[in-house]
Structures are given as C-alpha cells and as structure tokens.
C-alpha positions as CSV (number, residue, x, y, z in Angstrom):
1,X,15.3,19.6,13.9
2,X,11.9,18.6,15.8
3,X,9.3,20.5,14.4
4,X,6.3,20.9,16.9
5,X,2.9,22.4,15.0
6,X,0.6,25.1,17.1
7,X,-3.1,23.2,16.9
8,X,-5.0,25.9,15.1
9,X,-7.6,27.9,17.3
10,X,-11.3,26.8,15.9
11,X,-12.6,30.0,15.7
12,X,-10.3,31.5,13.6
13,X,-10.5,28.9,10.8
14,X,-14.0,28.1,10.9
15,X,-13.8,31.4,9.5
16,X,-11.6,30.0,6.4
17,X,-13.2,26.7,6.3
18,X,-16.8,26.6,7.8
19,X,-18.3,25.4,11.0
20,X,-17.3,22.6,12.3
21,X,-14.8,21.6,9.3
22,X,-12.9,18.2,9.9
23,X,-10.2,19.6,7.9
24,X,-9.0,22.4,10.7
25,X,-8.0,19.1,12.8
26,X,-5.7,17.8,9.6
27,X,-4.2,21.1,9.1
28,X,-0.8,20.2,11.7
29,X,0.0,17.1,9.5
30,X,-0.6,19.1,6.3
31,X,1.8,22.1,7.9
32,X,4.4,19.5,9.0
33,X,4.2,18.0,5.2
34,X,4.3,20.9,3.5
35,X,7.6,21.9,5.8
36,X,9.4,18.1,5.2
37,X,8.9,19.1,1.3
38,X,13.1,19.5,0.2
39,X,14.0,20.9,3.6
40,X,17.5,22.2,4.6
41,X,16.1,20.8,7.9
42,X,16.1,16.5,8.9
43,X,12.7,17.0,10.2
44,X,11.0,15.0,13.4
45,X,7.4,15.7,14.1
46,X,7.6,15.9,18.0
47,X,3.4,15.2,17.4
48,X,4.4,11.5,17.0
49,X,6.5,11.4,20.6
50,X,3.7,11.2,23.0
51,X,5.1,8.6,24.7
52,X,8.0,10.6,25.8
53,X,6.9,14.5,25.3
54,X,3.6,15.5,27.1
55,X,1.7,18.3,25.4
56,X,2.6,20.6,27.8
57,X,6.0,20.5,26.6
58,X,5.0,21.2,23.1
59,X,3.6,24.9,23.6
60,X,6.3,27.5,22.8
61,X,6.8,28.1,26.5
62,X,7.4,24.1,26.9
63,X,9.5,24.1,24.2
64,X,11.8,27.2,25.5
65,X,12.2,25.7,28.6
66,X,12.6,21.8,28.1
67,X,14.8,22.3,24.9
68,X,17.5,20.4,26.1
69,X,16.0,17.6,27.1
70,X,13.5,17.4,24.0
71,X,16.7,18.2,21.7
72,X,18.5,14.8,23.6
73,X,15.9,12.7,23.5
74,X,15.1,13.4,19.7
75,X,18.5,13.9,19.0
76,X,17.7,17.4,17.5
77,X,20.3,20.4,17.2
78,X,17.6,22.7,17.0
79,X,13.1,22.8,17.9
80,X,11.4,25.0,15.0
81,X,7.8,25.8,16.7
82,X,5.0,26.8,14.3
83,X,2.1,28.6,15.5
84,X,-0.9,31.1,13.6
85,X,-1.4,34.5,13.6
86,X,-5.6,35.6,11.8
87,X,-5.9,34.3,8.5
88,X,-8.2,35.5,5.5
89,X,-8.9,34.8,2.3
90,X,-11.2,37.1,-0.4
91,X,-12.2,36.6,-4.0
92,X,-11.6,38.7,-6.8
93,X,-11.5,38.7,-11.1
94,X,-8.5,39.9,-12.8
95,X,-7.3,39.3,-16.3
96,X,-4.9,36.7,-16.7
97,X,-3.2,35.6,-19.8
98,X,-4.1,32.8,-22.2
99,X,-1.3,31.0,-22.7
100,X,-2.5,28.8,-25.6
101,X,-4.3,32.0,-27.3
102,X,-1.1,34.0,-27.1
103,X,0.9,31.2,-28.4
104,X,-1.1,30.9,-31.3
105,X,-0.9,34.3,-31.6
106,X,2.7,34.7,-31.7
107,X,2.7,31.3,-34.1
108,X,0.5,33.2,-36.6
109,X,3.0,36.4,-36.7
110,X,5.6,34.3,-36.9
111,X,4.2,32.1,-40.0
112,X,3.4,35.8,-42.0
113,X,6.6,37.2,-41.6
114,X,8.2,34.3,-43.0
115,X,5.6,33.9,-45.5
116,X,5.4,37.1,-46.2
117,X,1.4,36.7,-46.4
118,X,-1.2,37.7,-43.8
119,X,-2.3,34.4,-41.9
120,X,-4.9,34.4,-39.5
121,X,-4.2,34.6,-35.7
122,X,-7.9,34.3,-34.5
123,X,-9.7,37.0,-32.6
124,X,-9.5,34.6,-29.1
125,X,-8.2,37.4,-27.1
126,X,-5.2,36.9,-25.0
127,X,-6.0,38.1,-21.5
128,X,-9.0,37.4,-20.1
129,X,-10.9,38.1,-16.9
130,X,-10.6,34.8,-14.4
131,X,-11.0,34.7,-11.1
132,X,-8.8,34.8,-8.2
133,X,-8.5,34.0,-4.5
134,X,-6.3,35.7,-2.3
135,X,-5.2,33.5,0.8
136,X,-3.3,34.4,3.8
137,X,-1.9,31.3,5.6
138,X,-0.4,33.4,8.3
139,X,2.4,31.4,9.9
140,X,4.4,32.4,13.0
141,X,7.4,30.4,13.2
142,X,10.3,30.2,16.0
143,X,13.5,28.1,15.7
144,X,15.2,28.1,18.6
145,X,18.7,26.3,19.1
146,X,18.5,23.7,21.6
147,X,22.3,24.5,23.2
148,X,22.7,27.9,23.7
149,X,18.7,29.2,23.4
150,X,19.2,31.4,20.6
151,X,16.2,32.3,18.6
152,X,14.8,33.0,14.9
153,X,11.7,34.5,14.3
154,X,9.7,34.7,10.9
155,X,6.1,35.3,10.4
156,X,4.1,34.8,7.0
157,X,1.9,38.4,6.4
158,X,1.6,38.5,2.6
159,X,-1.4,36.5,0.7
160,X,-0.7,33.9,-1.6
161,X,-2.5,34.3,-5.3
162,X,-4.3,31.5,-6.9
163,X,-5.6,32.0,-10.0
164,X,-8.4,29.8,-11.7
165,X,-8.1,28.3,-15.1
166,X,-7.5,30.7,-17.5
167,X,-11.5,32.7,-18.1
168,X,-13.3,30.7,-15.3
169,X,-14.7,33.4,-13.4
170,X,-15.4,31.3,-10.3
171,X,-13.3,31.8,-7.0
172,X,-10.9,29.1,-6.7
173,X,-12.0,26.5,-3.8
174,X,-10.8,27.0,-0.6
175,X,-8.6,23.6,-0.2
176,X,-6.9,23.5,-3.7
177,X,-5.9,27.7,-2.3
178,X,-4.8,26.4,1.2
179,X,-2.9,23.6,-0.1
180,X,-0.8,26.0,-2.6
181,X,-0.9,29.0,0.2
182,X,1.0,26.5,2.4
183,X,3.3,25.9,0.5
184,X,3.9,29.1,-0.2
185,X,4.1,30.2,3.4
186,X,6.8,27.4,4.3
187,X,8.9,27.8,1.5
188,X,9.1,31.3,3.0
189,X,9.5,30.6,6.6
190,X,12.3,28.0,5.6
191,X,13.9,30.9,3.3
192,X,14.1,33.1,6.1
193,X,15.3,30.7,8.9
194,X,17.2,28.2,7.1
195,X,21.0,29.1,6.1
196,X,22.1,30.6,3.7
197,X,24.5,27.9,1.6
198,X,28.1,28.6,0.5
199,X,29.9,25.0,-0.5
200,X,33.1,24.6,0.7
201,X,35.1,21.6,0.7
202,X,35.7,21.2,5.2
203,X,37.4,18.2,6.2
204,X,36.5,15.8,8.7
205,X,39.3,13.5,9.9
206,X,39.1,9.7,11.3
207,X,42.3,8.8,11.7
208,X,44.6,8.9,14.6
209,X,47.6,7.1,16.1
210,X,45.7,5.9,18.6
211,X,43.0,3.5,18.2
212,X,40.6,4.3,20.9
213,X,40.9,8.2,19.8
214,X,40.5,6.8,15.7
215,X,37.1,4.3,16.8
216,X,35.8,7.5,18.4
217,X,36.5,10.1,15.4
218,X,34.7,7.3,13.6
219,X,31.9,7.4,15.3
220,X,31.3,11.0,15.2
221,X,32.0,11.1,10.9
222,X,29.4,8.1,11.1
223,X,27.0,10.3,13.5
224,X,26.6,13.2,10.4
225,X,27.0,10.6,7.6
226,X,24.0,8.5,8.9
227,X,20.4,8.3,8.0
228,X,19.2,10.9,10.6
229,X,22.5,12.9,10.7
230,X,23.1,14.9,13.8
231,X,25.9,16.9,14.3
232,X,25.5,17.2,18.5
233,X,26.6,13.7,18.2
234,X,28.9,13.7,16.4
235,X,30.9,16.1,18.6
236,X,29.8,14.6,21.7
237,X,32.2,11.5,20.5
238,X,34.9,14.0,19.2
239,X,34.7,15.6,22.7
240,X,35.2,12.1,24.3
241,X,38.5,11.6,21.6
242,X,39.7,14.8,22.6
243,X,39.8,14.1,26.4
244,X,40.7,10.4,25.6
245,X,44.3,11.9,23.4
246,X,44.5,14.6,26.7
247,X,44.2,17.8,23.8
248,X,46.9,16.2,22.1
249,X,45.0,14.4,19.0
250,X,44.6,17.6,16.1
251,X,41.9,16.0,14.1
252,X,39.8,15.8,17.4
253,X,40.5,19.4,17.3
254,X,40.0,20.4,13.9
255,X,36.4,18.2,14.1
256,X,35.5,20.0,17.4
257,X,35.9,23.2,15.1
258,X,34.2,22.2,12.0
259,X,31.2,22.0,14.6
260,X,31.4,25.5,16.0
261,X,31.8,26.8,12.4
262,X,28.6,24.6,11.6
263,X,26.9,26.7,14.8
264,X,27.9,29.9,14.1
265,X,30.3,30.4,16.6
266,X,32.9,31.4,14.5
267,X,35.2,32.2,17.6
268,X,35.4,29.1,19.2
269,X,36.2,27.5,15.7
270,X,38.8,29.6,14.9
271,X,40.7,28.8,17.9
272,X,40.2,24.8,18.3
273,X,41.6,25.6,14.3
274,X,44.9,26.8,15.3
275,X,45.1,24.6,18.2
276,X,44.9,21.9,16.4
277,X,47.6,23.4,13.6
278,X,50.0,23.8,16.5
279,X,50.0,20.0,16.9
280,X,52.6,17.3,16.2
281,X,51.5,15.8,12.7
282,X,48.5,18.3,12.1
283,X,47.7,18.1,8.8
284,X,48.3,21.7,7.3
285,X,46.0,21.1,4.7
286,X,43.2,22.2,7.1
C-alpha cells in the first residue's frame, strides 16, 4: 500500500504547537511512522518518490485519478491518503490511581488477614488528583483500491487521554501527548480500514505439466512470498500461465481465484473455483 501524508495546514497547528514550530514540518514522517508501526499494510511512503510522482499527484484528487499508474509504478494494490481535519488539545486534573499506594494497600490487608493482626497500610491515599491533557489528532484517512477505485473512509473525532505521573498536577507537554495521540489515532484508522482476519489454510499451487505454465505459477507464489509482497503481481504472471495453458491449466485457475477472494470479489473467485475443479487432474482438495 503507498501511503501519501496531507502536509499539515500551518495555521491550524500553530495553534497546537506555537508559532512558527519546526516540528509541524516533521509531523508527515512522524504520521507515516506511527502508521508502519505492526501494520496489516506493506507500507511505501510515496513522499520518498519524487523522482517519479510530482506533488500534484499526491493530493487526494491526484491520487484518485492517477491510481493506476502510482499503484504500477510502486507496485501497490492499494494508495491509503492521510489528511487533517481541526485539532485541539485542553488541560484538566482528575484523580488517577496510585498504583504503588494501592498495592501497598492491598499487601497490608493481605498480611493482617493472614496474620490475623492489624498491620499498617499507610495513610498515602490511593487516588490522587494529576493532571491531564486531552489531545485530538484528528486524522482523515482514504484508502482507495488502485483496480477498481473503491473507497474506505475513516476519520479520527475522539481525544486521546494522557495522564501525568501519578499526583503531578502539571499538563502533560504537548510532544510526549502528540506522540501517544498518534498513535492512538492510527491504530484506529488501521482498525477501521484494515481487514478483519480469519486464518484459513488457501492453497497456492506451482506445479503444472507444462513447464512454461509451472516457471510462471512460480513466479507469481514468489511475487506474494517476497520481501515487498504484492499480490497484483502475482496474478499478473498467473494470468500470463492461464493464457499460456489456453484455460486449460486448474492451478492457474484456482491461483487466479485465491486473488479475487483476497479482493473481495467473492463472485469472480467462486467461479474461476469451479472452473478450475472441472479440469483434468484438478486437485479436489481445493
């Protein structure tokens, strides 16, 4: 997936961060970092392809209408577009609980009702007041697929809480709260767009009679097995085995399917599926 970052409107953040803060000109690294973190997704910043991709390209509307030829030259299935809606942060105080002064706590109880005697717990109280920064990082994500155009929408509208240490009343600063808030944010936006994952054990089969049609089932297993898997490649050569066996060569078939199931179009999988099964030698294990 190429992931192309919105560059954040100065005016808006100087409101977050202070006039003429170096750090608003960081923040589309820090977005794409805090996306890369355990993604579904095989990330490429499209940022880093200058050479190829002219800015224009990168807006949303540059990006809806050049997604093919982005998605071929970066070898992407799909171009996930990140943009901002109005942040804000405010400060508060609310009690928050002391972890060690409740442990101690429960310790004490613990110790007199085995005991049976009265030990002392200290009168550290358990919850106290500490102060707390709310932080809206207000992301506006679209994913769009780069074949057939559909697209995902999710947008970040609730605050994330960041707490101080446990009775410091001072608001947390604003870096430490962006870095966590961001993290929040993407975890969310990738919740929401990524898929939802069910394991199942899908074949995908390299061998055929022919040796032409077996190279090229090869090459499309090696295409998703790879270091930057991609599975439009993959079924580009499992289209070129197909038309090399003339239709004739199932696991061709049952690869081109796997694909379509992988896309969602359930449909077209199902029926390359039982083309496939009404070939000579199919293997009915499918």
């Amino acid at each position: 997936v190429g992931l192309a970052v919105e560059a954040p409107k100065k005016s808006l953040w100087e409101a977050i961060f202070g006039e003429g803060s170096s750090f608003i000109d960081q923040m589309p690294s820090k977005v794409f970092e805090a996306f890369d973190k355990e993604s579904y997704y095989k990330l490429t910043d499209l940022s880093k392809r200058a050479d190829a991709i002219n800015e224009a390209s990168l807006s949303l509307t540059g990006i809806t209408k050049n997604r093919a030829k982005i998605g071929n030259l970066i070898g992407a299935e799909a171009i996930l577009y990140i943009g901002y809606q109005k942040p804000y942060t405010e400060c508060s105080t609310e009690n928050k609980i002391d972890a060690v002064a409740a442990g101690l706590k429960v310790a004490g109880f613990a110790a007199s009702m085995a005991t049976g005697k009265d030990v002392n717990t200290g009168n550290e109280p358990v919850s106290k007041p500490t102060g707390v920064r709310m932080m809206l990082i207000p992301l506006d994500a679209t994913l769009i697929k780069v074949e057939t155009g559909e697209v995902k929408k999710a947008v970040v509208s609730s605050p994330a809480k960041i707490f101080n240490s446990v009775g410091n009343l001072e608001c947390p600063s604003i870096l430490d709260s962006f870095g966590q808030g961001l993290d929040e944010a993407a975890a969310y936006i990738k919740g929401r767009l990524s898929p939802i994952v069910k394991t199942e054990r899908i074949k995908v089969f390299v061998k055929d009679e022919d040796e032409e049609v077996k190279e090229l089932l090869q090459e499309g297993y090696e295409e998703i097995v790879g270091e930057t898997p991609s599975f439009k490649k993959a079924k580009e050569a499992w289209e070129k085995a197909d038309k090399k066996a003339k239709g004739q060569s199932w696991g061709a078939k049952a690869n081109l399917a796997t694909y379509y199931f992988s896309t969602g179009d359930f449909e077209k999988s199902i029926k390359l599926y039982e083309e496939a099964m009404k070939l000579k030698d199919a293997d009915k294990s499918l």
